[in-house]
C-alpha positions as CSV (number, residue, x, y, z in Angstrom):
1,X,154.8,135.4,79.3
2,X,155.0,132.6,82.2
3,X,151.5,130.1,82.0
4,X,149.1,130.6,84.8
5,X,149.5,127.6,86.9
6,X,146.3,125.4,86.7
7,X,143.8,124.8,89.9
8,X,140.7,122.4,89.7
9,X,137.7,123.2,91.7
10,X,135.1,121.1,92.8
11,X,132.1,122.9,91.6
12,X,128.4,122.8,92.6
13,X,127.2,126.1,90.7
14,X,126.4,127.5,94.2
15,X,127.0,130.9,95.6
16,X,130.3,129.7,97.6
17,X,132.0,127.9,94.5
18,X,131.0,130.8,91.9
19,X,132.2,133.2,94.7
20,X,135.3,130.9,95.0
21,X,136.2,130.6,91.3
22,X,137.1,134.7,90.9
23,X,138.6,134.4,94.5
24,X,141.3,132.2,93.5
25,X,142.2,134.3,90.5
26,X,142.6,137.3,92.3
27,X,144.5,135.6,95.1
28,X,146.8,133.2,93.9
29,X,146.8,134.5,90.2
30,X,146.0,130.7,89.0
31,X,143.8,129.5,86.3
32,X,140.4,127.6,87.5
33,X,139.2,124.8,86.1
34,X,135.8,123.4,87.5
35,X,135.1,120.0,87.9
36,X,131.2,119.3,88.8
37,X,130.0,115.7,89.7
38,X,126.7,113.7,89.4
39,X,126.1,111.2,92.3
40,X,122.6,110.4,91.4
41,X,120.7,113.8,92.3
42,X,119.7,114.6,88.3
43,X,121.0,118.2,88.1
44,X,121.0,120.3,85.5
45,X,124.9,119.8,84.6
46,X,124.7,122.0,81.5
47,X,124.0,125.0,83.2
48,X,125.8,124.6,86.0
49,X,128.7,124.5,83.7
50,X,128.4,127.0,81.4
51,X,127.4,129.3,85.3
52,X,131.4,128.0,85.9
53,X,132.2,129.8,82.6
54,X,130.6,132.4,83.4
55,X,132.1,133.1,86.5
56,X,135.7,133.0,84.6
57,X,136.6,129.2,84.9
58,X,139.3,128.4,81.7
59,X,137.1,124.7,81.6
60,X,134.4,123.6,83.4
61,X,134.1,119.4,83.7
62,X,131.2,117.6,84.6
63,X,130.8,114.1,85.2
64,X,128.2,111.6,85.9
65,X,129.7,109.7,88.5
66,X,126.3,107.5,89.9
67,X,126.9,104.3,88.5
68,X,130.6,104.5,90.3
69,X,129.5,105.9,93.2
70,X,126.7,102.9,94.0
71,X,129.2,100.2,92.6
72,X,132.2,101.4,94.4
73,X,130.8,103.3,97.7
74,X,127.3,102.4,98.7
75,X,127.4,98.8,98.2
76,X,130.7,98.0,100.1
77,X,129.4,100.1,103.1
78,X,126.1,98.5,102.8
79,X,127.3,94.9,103.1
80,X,129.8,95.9,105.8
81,X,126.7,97.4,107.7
82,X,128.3,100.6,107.7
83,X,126.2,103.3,110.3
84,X,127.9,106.0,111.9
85,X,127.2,105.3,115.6
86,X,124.5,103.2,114.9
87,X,122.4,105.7,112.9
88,X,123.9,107.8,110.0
89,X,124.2,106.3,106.7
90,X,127.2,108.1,105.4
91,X,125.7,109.4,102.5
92,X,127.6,112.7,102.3
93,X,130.6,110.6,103.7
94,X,130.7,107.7,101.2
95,X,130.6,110.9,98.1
96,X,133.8,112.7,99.9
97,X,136.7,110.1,98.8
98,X,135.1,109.9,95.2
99,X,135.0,113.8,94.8
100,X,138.5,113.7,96.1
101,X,140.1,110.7,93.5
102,X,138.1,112.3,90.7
103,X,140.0,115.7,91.5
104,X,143.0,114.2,91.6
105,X,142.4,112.4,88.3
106,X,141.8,115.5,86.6
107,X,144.7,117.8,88.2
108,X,146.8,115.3,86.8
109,X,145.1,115.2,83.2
110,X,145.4,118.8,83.2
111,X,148.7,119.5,84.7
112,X,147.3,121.5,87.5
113,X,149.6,122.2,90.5
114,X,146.2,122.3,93.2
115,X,143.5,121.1,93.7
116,X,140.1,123.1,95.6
117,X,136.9,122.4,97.5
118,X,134.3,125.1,99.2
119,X,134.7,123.3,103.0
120,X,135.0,125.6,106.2
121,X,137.8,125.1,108.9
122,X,134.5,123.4,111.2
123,X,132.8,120.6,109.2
124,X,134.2,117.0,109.1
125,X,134.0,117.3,104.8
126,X,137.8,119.4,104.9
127,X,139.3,116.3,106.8
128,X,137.9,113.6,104.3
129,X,139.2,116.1,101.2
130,X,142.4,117.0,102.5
131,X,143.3,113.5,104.0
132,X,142.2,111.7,100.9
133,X,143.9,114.1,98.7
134,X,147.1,113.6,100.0
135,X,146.9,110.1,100.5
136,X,146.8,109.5,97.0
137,X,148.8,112.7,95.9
138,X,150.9,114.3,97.9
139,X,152.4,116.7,95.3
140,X,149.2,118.2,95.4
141,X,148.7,121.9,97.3
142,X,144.9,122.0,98.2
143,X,143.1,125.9,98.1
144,X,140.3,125.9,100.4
145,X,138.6,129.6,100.4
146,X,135.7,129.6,102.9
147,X,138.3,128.2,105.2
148,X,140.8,131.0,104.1
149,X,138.7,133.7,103.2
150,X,136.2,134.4,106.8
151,X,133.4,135.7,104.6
152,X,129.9,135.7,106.2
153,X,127.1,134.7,103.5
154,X,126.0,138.6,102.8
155,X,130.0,139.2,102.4
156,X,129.9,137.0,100.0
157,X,127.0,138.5,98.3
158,X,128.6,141.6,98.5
159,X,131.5,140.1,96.8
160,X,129.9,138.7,94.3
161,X,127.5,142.0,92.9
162,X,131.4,143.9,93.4
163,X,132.6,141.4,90.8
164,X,129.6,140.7,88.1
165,X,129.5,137.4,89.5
166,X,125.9,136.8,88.6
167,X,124.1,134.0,91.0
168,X,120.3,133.7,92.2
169,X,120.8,134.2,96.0
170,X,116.7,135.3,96.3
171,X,115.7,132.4,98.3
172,X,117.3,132.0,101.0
173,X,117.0,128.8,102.7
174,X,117.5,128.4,107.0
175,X,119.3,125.1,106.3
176,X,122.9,124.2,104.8
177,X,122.1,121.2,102.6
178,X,124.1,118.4,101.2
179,X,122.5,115.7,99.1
180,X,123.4,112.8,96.6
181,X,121.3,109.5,95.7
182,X,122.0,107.6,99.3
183,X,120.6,110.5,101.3
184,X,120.4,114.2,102.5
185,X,122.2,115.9,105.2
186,X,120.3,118.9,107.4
187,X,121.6,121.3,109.1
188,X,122.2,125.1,110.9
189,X,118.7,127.5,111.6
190,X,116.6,126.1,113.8
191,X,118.2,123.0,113.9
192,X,121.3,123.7,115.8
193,X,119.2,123.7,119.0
194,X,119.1,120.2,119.8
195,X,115.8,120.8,122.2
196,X,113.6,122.2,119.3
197,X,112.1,119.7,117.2
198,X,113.3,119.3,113.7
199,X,110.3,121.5,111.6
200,X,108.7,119.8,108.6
201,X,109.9,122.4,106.2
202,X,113.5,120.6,106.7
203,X,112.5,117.7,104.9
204,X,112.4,116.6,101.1
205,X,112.2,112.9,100.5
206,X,110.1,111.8,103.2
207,X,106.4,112.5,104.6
208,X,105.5,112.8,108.5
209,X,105.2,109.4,109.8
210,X,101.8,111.0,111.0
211,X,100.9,111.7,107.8
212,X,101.8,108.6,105.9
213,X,99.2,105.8,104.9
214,X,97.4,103.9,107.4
215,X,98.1,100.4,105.3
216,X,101.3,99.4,105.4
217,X,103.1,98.4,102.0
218,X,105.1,95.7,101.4
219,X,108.9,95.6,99.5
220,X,110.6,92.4,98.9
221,X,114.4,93.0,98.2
222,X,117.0,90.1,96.6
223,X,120.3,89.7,97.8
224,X,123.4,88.0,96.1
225,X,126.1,88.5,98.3
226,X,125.2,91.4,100.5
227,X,124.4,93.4,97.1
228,X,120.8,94.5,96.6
229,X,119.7,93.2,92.2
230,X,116.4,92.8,92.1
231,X,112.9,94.7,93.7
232,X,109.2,92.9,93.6
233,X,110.9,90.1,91.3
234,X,112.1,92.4,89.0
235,X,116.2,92.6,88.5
236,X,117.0,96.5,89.0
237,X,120.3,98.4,88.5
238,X,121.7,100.0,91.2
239,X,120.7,103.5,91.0
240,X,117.3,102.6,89.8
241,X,116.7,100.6,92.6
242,X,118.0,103.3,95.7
243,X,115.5,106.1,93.3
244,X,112.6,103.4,93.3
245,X,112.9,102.8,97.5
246,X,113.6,106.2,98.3
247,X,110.4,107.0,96.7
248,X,108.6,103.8,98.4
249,X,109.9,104.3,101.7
250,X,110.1,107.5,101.6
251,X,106.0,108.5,101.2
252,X,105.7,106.0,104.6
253,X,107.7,108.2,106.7
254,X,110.8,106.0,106.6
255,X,114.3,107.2,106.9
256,X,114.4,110.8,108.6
257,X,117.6,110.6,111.5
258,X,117.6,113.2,114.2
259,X,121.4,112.6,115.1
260,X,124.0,114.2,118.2
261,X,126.8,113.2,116.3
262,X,130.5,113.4,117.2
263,X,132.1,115.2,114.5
264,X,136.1,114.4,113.9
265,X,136.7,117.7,114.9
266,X,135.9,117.3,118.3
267,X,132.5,118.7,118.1
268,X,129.3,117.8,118.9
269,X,126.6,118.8,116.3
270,X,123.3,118.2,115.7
271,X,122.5,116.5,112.2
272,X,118.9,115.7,110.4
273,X,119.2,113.2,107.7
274,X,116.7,111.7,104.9
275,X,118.0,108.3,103.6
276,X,114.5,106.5,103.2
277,X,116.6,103.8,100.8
278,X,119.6,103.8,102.9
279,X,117.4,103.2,106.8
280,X,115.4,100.8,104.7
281,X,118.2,98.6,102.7
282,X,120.5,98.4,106.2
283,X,117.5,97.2,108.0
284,X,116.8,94.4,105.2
285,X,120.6,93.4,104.7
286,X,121.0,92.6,108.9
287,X,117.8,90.6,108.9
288,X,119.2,88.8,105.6
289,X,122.6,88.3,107.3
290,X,120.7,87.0,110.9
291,X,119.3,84.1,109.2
292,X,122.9,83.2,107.1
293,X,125.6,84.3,109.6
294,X,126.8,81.9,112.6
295,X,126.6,83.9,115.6
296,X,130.7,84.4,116.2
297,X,130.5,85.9,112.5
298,X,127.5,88.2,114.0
299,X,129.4,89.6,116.9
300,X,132.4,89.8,115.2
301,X,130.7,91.7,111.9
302,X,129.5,94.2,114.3
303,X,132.8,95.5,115.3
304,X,133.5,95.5,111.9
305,X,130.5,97.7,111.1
306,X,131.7,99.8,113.7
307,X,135.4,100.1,112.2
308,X,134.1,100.6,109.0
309,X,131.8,103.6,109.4
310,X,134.2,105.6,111.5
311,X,136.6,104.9,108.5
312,X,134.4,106.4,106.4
313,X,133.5,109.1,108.6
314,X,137.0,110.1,109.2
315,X,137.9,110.3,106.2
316,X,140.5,107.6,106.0
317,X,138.6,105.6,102.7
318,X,142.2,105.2,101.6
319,X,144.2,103.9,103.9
320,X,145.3,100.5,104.6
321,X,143.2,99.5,107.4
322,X,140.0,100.2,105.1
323,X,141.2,98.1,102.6
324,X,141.9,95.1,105.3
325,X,138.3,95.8,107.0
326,X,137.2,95.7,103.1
327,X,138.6,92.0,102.6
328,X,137.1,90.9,106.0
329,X,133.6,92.4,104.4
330,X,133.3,90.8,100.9
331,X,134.6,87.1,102.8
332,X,131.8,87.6,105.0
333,X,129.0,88.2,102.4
334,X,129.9,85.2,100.2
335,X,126.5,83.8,101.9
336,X,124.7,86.6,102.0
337,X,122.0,86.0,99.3
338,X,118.0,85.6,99.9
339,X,115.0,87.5,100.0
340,X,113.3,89.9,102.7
341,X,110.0,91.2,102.9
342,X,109.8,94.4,104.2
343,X,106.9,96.2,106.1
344,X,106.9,100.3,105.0
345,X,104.3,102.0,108.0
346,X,104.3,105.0,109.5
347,X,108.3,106.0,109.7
348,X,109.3,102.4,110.5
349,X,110.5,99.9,108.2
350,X,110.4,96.4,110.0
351,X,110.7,92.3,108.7
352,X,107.6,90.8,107.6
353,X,109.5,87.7,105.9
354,X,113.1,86.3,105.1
355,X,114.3,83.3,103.1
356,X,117.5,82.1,101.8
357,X,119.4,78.9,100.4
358,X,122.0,79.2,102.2
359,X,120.0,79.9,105.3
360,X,121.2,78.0,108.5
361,X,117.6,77.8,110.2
362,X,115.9,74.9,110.4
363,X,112.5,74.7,111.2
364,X,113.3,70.6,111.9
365,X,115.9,72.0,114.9
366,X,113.6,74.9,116.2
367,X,110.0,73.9,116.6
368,X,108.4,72.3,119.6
369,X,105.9,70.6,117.2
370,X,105.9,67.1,115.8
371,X,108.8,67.0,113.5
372,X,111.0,68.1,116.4
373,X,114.8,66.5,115.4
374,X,116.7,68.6,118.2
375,X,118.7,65.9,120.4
376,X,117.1,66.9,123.8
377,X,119.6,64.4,125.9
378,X,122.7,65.7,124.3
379,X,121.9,68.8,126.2
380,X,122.7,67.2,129.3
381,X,126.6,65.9,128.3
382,X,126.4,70.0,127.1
383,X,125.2,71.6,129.9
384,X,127.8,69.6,132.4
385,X,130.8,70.7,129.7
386,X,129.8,74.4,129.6
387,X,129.3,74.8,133.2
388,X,132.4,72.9,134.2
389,X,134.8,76.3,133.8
390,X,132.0,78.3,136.1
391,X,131.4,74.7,138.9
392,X,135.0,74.6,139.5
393,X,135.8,78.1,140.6
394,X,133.4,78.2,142.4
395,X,134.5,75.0,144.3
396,X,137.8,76.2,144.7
397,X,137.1,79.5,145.8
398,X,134.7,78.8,148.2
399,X,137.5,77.3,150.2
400,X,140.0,79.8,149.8
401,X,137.7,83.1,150.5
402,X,134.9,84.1,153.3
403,X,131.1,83.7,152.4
404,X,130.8,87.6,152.5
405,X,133.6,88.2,150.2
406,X,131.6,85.7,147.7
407,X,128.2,86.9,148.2
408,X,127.6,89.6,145.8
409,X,126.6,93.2,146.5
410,X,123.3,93.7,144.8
411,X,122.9,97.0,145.9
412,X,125.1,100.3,145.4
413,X,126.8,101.4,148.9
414,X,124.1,104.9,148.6
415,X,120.9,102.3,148.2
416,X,122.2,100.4,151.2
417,X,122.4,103.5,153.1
418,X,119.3,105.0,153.0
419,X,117.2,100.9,153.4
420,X,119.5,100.9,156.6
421,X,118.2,104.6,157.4
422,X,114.7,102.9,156.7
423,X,115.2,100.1,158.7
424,X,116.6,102.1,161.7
425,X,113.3,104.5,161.6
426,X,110.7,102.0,161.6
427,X,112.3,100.4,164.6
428,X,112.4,103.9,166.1
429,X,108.7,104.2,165.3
């Protein structure tokens, strides 16, 4: 009798992945084996693997995988100031390339021939599997069933009761949820109508700004190199640090994201995210980097922000030009170590105070008090270099072309229009 060839799953215990585990068996005649992962959301991974069991997996793998995913993932997109056009955190994004290397650690362990996730043909979560899959192995045939299988959710419940595949489906939530320890993604129900307000019963982690205190709190963060170790004075882990703020900032209101984002499948979707650590660590790490970067390294880190999060967004965490916006990233942080006091009130999270040794402010150069050391002359010898580019051309060009051609249009052609309209009726009148 031939061996079944061997599939591995990525499993949440879910109605999709338990409905997916007897799907593959029955379509491609394969073995499953589950694989479920921890990134810092404390489930119960005992009974979601012996669910996996249950359902007919031949193994069912779990992992804790938070210590790697803060080390490896949310630190280097933290220092590279890594926000999705300038707002999303990349929580579910930063998880996706992890999931995939750990499934292609274990197909290989376990000789398996391919490799599946639960991701429908619309989301951007099948590009960042698929992509980062077979970027690092390409021998790989990735299974993806709710993109294969066109099953409504009640088909699928339907499915499962045909099959004995025994899941609580009771409560039904209005929202498709994704979550790990750097934040919560939101969506479908209500909140696919960009014009209605998000309702409160979306959120988890974080209070109504309306509803928070009235007295502000105060956090002060350490830095060493861009990297977030120690909270109040006290030297913190990692994940025990992103638990203790999301908790903090979270019962002020701070860190809910009502996003029109531009998905990589050419979509437009709306998206509610809870990151009260994530909005809250960003904010600190750009006011520590203001008061330790040289302004050319300030513009120039901001398109490599930009780079950066649409790397991670698009699922490219593998390829070469990551790796090269990477190096960029950890030379730029070398100086990024200090402390920042934050101010937690009523969904904002703003500076109250920032210090660092290697801090390029001087009070000496800045104040207008006694103390003063700025050399007020030199400005003159600075001023007559700095403007020589803009004195010239204009000298030469004022010989060479009419006054009117120089003179610059400071209205728009329609503004002109209608004050010469204006004009000609009040002389009428």
């Amino acid at each position: 009798m031939t061996e079944k060839q061997k599939v591995v799953l990525a499993y949440s215990g879910g109605l999709d992945t338990c409905v997916a585990v007897r799907w593959i068996q029955q379509t491609y005649d394969m073995d499953v084996v589950t694989l479920t992962i921890d990134m810092g959301t404390h489930e119960d991974l005992e009974t979601i693997r012996r669910r996996a069991l249950q359902v007919g997996a031949i193994k069912a793998l779990v992992v804790d995988a938070t210590d790697v995913f803060v080390d490896y993932f949310i630190w280097p997109a933290l220092r590279a100031g890594a926000l999705y056009e300038g707002a999303y955190p990349l929580a579910t994004a930063l998880g996706r390339p992890l999931v995939a290397k750990l499934l292609v650690d274990t197909a290989r362990r376990h000789g398996a021939a391919a490799v599946a996730h639960g991701c429908t043909g619309k989301g951007n979560d099948q590009v960042r599997f698929d992509v980062g899959i077979k970027t690092l192995a390409p021998e790989l045939r990735i299974i993806a069933p709710a993109r294969e299988w066109d099953m409504t959710r009640d088909e699928e419940i339907e499915y499962a009761a045909r099959n004995n595949i025994e899941i609580d489906v009771t409560r039904k939530s209005p929202y498709s949820t994704d979550e790990n320890l750097w934040g919560r993604s939101i969506e479908c129900g209500a909140l696919e109508d960009p014009w209605t307000e998000p309702p409160e019963d979306a959120y988890a982690w974080t209070v109504s700004p309306g509803q928070a205190p009235d007295e502000p709190e105060y956090v002060e963060i350490e830095f060493e190199r861009g990297i977030p170790t120690a909270l109040d004075g006290k030297e913190m882990k990692g994940p025990e640090l992103i638990q203790e703020l999301n908790r903090r900032a979270g019962r002020h209101g701070v860190g809910r994201i009502d996003h029109i984002e531009n998905r990589v499948v050419g979509i437009k979707s709306r998206e509610i995210y809870e990151a009260p650590a994530a909005v809250l660590l960003h904010a600190a790490h750009r006011e520590l980097e203001s008061i330790t970067l040289t302004r050319p390294a300030m513009r120039f880190k901001e398109s490599v922000s930009t780079a950066y999060a649409d790397v991670v967004y698009d699922g490219l965490w593998f390829s070469r030009f990551h790796q090269d916006l990477a190096a960029y990233v950890l030379s730029s942080q070398q100086v990024v170590s200090g402390a920042v006091r934050m101010k937690l009130l009523k969904g904002r999270a703003t500076r109250a105070g920032v210090s660092s040794p290697l801090g390029l402010y001087s009070k000496a150069l800045a104040t207008y008090d006694e103390g003063d050391q700025f050399d007020h002359q030199a400005s003159l010898g600075f001023i007559a270099l700095h403007g020589l580019p803009a004195r010239t051309q204009a000298r030469v060009l004022k010989g060479a072309l009419s006054e009117q051609t120089l003179r610059p249009k400071l209205n728009p052609p329609e503004l002109q229009a209608t004050e010469g309209a204006q004009t000609r009726m009040k002389d009428e009148g």
